[in-house]
PyMOL Python script that loads the backbone (N, CA, C, O; Angstrom):
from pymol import cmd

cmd.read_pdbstr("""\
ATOM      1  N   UNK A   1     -26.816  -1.138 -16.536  1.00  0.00           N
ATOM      2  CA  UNK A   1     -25.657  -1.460 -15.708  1.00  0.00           C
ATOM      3  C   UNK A   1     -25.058  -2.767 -16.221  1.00  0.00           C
ATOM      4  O   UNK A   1     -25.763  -3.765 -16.372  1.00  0.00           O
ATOM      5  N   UNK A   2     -23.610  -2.753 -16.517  1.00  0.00           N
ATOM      6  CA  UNK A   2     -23.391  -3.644 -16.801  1.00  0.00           C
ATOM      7  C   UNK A   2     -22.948  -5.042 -15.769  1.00  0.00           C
ATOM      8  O   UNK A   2     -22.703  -4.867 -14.576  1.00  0.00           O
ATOM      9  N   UNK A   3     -22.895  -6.306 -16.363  1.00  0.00           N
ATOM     10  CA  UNK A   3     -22.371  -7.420 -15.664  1.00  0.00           C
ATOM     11  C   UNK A   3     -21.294  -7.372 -14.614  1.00  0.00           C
ATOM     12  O   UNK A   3     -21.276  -7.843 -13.477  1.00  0.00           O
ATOM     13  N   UNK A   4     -20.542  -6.790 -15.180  1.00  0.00           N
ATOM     14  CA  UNK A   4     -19.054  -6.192 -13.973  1.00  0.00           C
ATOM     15  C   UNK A   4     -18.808  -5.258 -12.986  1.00  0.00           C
ATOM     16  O   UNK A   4     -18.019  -5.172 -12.045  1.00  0.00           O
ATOM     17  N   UNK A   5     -20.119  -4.258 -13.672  1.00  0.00           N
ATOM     18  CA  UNK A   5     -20.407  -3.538 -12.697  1.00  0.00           C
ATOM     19  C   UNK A   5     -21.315  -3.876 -11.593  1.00  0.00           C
ATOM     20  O   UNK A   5     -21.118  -3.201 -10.583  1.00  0.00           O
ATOM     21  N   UNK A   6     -22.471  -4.942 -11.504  1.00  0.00           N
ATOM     22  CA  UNK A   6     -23.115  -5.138 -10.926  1.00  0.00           C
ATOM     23  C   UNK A   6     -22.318  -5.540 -10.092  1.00  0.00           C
ATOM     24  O   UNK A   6     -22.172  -4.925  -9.036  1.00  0.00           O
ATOM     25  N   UNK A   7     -21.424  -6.977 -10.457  1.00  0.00           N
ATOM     26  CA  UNK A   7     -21.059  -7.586  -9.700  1.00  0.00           C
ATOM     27  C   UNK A   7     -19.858  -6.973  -8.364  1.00  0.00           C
ATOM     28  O   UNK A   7     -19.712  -7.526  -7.273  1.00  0.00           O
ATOM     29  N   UNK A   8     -19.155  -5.785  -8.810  1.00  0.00           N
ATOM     30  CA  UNK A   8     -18.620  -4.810  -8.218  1.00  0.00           C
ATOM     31  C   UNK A   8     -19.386  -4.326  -7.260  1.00  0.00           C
ATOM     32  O   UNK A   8     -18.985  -4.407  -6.099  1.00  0.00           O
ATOM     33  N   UNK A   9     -20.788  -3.657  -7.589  1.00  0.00           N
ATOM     34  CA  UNK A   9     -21.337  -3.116  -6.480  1.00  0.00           C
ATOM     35  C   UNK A   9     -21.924  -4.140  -5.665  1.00  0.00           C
ATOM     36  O   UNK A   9     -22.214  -3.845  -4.505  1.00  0.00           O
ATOM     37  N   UNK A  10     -22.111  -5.121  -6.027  1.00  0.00           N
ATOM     38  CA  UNK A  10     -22.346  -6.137  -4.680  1.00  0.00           C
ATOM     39  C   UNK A  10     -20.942  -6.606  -4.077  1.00  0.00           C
ATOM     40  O   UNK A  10     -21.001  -6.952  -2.897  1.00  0.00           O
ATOM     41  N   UNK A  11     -20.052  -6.656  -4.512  1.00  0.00           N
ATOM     42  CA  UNK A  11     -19.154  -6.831  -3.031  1.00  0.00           C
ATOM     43  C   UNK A  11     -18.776  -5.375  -2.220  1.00  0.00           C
ATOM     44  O   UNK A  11     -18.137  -5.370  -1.167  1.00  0.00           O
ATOM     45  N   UNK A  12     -19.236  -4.253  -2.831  1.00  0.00           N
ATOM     46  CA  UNK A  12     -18.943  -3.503  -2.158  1.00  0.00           C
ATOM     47  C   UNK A  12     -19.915  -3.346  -0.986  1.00  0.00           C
ATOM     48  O   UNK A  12     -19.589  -2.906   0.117  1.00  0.00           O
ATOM     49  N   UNK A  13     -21.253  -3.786  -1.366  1.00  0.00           N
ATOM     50  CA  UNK A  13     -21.978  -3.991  -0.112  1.00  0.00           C
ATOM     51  C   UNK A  13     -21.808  -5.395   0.210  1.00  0.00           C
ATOM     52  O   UNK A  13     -22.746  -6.064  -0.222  1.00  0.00           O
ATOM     53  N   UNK A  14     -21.097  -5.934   0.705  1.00  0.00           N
ATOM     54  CA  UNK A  14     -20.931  -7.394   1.185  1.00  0.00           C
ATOM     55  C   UNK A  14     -19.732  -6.758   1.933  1.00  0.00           C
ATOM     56  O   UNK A  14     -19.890  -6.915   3.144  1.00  0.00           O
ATOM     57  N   UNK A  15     -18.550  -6.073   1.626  1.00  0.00           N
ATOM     58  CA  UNK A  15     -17.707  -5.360   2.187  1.00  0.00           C
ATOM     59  C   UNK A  15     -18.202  -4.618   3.285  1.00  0.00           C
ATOM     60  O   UNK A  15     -17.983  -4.930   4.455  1.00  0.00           O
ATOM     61  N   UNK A  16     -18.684  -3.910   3.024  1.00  0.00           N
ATOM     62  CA  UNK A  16     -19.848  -2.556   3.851  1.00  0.00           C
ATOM     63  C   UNK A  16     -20.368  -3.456   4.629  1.00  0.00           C
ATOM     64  O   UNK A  16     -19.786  -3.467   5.714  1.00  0.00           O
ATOM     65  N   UNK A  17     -21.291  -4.289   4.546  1.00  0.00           N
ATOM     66  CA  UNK A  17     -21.567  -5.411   5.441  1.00  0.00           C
ATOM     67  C   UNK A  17     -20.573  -5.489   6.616  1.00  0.00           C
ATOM     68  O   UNK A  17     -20.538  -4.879   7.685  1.00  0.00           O
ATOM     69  N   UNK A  18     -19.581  -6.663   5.946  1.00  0.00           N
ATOM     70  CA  UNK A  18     -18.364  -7.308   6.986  1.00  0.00           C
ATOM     71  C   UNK A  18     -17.849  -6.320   7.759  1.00  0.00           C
ATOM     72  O   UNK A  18     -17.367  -6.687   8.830  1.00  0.00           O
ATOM     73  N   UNK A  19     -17.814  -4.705   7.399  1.00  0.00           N
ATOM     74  CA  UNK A  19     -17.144  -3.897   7.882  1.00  0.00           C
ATOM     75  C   UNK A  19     -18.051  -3.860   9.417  1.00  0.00           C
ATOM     76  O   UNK A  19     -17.716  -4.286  10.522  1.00  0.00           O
ATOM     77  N   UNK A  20     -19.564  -3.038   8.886  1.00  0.00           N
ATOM     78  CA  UNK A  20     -20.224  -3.191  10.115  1.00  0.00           C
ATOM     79  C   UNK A  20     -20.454  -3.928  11.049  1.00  0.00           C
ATOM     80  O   UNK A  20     -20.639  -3.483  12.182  1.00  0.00           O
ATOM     81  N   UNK A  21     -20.493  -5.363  10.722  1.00  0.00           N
ATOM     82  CA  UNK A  21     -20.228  -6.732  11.318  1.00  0.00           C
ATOM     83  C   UNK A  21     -19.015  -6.702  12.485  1.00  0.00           C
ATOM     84  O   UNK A  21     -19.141  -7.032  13.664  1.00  0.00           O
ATOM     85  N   UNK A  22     -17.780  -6.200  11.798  1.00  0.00           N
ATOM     86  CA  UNK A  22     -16.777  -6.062  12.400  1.00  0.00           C
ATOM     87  C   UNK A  22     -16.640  -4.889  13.696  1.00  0.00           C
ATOM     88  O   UNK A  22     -16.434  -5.046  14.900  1.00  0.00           O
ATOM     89  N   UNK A  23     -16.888  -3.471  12.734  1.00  0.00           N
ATOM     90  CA  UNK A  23     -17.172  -2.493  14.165  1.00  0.00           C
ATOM     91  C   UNK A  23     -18.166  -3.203  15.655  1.00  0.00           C
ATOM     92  O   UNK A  23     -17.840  -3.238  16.841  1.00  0.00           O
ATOM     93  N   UNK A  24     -19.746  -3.815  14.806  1.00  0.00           N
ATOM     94  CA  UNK A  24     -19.947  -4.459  16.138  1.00  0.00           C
ATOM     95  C   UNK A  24     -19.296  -5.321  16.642  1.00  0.00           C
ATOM     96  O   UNK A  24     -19.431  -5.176  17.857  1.00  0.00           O
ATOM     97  N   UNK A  25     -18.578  -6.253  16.413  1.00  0.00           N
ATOM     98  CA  UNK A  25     -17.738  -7.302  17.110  1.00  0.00           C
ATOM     99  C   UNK A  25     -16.684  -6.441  17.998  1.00  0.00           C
ATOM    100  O   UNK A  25     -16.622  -6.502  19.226  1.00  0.00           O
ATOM    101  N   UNK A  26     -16.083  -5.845  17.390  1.00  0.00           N
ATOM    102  CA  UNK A  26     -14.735  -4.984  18.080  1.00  0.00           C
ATOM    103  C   UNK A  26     -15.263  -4.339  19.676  1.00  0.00           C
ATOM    104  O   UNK A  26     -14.726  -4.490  20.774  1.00  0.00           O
ATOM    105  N   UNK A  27     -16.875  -3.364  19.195  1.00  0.00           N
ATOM    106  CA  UNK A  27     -17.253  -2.686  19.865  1.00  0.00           C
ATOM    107  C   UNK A  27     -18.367  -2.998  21.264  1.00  0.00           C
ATOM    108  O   UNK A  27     -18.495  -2.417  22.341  1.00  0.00           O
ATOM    109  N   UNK A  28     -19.080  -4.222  20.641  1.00  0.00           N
ATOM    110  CA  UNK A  28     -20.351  -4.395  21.327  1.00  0.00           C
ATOM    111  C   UNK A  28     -20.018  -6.113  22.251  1.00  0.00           C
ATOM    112  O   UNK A  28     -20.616  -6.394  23.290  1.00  0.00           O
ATOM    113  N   UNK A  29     -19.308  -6.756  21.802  1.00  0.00           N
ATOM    114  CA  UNK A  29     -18.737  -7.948  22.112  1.00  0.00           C
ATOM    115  C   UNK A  29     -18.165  -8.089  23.230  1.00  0.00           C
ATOM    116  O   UNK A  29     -17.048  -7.573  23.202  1.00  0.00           O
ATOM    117  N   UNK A  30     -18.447  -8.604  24.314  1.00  0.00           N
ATOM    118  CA  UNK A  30     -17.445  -8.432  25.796  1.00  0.00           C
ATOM    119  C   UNK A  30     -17.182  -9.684  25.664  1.00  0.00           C
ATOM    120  O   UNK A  30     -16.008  -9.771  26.025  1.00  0.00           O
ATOM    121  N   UNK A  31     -17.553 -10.733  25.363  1.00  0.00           N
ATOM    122  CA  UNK A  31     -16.630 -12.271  25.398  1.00  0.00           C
ATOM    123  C   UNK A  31     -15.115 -12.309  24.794  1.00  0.00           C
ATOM    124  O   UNK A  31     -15.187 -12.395  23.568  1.00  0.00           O
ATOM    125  N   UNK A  32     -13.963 -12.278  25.187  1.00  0.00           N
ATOM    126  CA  UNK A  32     -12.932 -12.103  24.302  1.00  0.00           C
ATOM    127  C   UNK A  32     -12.879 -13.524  23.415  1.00  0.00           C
ATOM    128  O   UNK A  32     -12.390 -13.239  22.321  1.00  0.00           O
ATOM    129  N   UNK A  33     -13.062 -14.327  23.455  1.00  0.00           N
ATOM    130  CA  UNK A  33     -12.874 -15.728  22.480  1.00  0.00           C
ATOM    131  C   UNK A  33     -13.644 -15.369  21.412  1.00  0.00           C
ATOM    132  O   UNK A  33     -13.112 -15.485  20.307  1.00  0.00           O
ATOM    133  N   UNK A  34     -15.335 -14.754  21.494  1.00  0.00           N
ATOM    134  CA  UNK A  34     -16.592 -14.155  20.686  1.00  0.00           C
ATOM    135  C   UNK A  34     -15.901 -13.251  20.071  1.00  0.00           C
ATOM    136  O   UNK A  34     -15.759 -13.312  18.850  1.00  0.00           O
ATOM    137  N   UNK A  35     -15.513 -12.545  20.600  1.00  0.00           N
ATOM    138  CA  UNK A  35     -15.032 -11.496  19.504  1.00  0.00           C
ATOM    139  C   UNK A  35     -13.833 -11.355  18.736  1.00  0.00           C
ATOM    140  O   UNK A  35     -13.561 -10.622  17.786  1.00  0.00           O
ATOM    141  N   UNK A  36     -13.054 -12.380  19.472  1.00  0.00           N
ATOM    142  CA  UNK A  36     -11.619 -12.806  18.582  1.00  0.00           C
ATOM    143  C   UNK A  36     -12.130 -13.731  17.285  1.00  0.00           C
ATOM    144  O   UNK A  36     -11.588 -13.543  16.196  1.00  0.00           O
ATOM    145  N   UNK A  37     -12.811 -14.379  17.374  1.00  0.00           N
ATOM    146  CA  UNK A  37     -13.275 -15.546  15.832  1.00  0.00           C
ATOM    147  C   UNK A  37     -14.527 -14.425  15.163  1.00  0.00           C
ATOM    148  O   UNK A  37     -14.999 -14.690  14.058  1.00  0.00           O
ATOM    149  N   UNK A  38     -14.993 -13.198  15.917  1.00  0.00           N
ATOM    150  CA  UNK A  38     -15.984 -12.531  14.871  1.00  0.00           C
ATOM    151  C   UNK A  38     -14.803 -12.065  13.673  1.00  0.00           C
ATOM    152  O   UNK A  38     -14.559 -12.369  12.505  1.00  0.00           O
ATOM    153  N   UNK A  39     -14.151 -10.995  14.881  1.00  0.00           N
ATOM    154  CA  UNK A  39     -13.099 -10.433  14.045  1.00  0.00           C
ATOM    155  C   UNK A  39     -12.206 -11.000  12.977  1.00  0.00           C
ATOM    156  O   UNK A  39     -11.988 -10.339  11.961  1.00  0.00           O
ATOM    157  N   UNK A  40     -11.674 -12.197  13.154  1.00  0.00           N
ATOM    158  CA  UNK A  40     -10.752 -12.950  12.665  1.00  0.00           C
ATOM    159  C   UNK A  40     -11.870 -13.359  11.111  1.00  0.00           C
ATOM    160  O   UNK A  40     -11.420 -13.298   9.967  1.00  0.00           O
ATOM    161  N   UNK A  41     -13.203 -13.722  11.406  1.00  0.00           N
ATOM    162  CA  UNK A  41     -13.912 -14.264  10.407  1.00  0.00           C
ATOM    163  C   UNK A  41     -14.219 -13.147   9.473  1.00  0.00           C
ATOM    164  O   UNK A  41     -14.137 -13.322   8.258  1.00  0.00           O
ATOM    165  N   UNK A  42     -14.532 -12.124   9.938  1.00  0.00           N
ATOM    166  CA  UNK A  42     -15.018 -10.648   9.283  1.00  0.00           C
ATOM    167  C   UNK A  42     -13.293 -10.124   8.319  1.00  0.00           C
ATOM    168  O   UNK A  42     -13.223  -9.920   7.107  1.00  0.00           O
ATOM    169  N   UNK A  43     -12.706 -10.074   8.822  1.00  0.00           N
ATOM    170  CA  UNK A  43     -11.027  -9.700   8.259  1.00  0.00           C
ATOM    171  C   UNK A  43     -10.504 -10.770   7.093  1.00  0.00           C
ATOM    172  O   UNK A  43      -9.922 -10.435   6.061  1.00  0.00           O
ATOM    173  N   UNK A  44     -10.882 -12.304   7.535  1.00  0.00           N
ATOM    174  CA  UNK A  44     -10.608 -13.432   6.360  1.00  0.00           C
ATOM    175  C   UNK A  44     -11.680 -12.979   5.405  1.00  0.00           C
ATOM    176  O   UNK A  44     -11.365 -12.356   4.392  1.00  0.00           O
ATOM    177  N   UNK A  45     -12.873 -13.252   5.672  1.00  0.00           N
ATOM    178  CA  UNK A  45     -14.021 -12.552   4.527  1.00  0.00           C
ATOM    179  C   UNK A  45     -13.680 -11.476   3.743  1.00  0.00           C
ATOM    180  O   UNK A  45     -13.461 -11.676   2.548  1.00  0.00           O
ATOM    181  N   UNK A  46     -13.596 -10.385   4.200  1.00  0.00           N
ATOM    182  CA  UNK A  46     -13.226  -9.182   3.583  1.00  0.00           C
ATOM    183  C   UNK A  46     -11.858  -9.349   2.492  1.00  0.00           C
ATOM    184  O   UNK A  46     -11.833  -9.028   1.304  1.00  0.00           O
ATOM    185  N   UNK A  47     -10.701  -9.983   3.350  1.00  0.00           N
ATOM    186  CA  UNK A  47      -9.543 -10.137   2.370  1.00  0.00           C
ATOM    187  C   UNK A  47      -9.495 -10.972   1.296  1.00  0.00           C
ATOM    188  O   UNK A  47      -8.877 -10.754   0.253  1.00  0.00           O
ATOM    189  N   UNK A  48     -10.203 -12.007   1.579  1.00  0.00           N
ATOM    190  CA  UNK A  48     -10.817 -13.141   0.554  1.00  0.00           C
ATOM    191  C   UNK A  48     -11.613 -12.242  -0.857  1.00  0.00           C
ATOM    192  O   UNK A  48     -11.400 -12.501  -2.042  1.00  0.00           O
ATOM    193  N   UNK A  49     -12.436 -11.289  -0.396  1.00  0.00           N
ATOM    194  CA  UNK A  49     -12.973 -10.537  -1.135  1.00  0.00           C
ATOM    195  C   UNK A  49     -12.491  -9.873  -1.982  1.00  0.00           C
ATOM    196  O   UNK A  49     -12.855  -9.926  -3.157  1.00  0.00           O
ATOM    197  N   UNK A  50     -11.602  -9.138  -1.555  1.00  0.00           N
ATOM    198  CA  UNK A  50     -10.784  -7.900  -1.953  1.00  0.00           C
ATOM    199  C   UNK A  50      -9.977  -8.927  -3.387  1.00  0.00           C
ATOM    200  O   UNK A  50     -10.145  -8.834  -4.603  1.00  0.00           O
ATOM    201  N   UNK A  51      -9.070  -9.887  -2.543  1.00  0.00           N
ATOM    202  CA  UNK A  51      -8.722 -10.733  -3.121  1.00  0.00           C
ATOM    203  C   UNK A  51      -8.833 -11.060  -4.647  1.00  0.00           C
ATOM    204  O   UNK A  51      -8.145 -10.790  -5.631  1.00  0.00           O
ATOM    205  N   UNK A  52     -10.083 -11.813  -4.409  1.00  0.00           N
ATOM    206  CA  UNK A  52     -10.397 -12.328  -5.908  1.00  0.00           C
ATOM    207  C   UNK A  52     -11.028 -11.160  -6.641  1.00  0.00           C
ATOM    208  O   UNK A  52     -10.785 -11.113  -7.847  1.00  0.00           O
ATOM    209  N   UNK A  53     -11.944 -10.022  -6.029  1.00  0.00           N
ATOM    210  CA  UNK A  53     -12.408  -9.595  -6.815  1.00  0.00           C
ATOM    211  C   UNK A  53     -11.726  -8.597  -7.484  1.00  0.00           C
ATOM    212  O   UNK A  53     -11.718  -8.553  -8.714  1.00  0.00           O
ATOM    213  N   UNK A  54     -11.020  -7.601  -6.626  1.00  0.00           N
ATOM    214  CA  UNK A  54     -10.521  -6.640  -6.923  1.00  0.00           C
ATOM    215  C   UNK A  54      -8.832  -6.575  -7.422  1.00  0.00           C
ATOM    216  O   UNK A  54      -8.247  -5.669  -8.014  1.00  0.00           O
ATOM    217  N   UNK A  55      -8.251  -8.078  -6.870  1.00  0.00           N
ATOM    218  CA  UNK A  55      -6.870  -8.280  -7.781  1.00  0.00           C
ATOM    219  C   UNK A  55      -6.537  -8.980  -8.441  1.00  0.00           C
ATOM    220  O   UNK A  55      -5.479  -9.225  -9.021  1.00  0.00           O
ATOM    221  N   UNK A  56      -8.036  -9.602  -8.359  1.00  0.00           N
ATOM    222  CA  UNK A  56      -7.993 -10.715  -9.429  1.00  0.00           C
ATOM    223  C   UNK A  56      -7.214 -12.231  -9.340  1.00  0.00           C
ATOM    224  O   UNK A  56      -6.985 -13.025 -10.253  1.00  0.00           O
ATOM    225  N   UNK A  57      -6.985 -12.299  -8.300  1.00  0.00           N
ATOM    226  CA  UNK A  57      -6.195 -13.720  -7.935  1.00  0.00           C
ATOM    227  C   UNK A  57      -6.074 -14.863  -8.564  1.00  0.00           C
ATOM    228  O   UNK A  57      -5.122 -15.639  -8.643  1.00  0.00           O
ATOM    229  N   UNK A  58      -7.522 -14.903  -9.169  1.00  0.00           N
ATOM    230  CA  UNK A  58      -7.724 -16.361  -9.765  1.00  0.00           C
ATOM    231  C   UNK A  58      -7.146 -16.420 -10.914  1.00  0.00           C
ATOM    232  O   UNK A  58      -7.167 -17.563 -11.373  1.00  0.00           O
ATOM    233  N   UNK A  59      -6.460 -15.389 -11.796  1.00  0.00           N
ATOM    234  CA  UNK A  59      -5.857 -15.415 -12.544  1.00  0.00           C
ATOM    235  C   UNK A  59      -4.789 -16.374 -12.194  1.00  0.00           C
ATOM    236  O   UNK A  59      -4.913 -17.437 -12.803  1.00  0.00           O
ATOM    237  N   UNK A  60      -3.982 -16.328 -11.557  1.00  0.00           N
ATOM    238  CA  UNK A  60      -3.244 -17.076 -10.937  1.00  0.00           C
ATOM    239  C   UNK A  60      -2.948 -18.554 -11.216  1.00  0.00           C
ATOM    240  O   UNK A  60      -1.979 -19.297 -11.059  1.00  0.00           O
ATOM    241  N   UNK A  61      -3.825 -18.632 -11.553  1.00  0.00           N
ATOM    242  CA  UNK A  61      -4.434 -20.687 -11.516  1.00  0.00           C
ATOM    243  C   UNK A  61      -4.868 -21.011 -12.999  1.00  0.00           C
ATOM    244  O   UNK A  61      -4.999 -22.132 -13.490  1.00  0.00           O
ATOM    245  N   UNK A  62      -5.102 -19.546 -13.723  1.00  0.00           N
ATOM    246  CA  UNK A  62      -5.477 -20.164 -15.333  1.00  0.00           C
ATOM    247  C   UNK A  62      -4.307 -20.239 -16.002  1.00  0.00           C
ATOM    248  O   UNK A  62      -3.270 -19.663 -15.676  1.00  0.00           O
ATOM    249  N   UNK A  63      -4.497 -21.091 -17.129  1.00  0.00           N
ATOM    250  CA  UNK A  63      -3.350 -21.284 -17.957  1.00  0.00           C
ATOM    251  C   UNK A  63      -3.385 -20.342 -19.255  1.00  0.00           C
ATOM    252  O   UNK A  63      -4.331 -19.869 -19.884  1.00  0.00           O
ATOM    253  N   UNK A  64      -1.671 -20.226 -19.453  1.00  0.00           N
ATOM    254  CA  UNK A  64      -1.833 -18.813 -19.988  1.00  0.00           C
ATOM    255  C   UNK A  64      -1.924 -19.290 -21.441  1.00  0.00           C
ATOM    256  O   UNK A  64      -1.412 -20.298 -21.928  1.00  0.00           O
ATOM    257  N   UNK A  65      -2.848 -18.152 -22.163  1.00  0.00           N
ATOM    258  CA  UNK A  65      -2.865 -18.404 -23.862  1.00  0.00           C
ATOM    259  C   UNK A  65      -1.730 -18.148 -24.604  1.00  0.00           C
ATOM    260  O   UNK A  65      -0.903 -17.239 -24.540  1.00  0.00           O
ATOM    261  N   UNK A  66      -1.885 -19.528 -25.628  1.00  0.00           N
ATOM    262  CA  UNK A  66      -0.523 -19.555 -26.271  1.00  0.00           C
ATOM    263  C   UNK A  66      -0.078 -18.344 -27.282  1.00  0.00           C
ATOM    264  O   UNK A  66      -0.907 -17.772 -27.990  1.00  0.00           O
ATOM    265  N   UNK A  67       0.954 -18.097 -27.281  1.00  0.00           N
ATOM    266  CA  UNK A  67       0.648 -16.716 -28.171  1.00  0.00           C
ATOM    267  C   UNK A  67       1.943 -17.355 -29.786  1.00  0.00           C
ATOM    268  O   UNK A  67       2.089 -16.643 -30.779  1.00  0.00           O
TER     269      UNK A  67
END
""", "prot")
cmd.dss("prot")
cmd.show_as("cartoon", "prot")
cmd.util.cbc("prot")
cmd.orient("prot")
């Protein structure tokens, strides 16, 4: 398995994670303040994720090679 791939399948379970994280917050949570900052934290996590890994964001910030 390679390096990129590994690192792929671990955010997909870190994803899978936050997801379940989230169904319980939505579902099992009766405090509304508790479950407004689960949710809110589980949704920033996840997009943060998606983010860098999968669109690559940080590209963003490198400087481009001279051609």
């Amino acid at each position: 398995m390679t390096a990129a791939m590994q690192k792929g399948l671990i955010v997909a379970v870190i994803l899978a994670v936050l997801t379940v994280a989230e169904y319980i917050f939505a579902t099992s949570v009766t405090q509304t303040e508790t479950q407004f900052i689960g949710l809110a934290v589980t949704a920033i996590g996840k997009a943060a994720l998606i983010c860098y890994y999968f669109m690559h964001i940080y590209r963003l910030w490198r400087a481009e090679e001279a051609h």
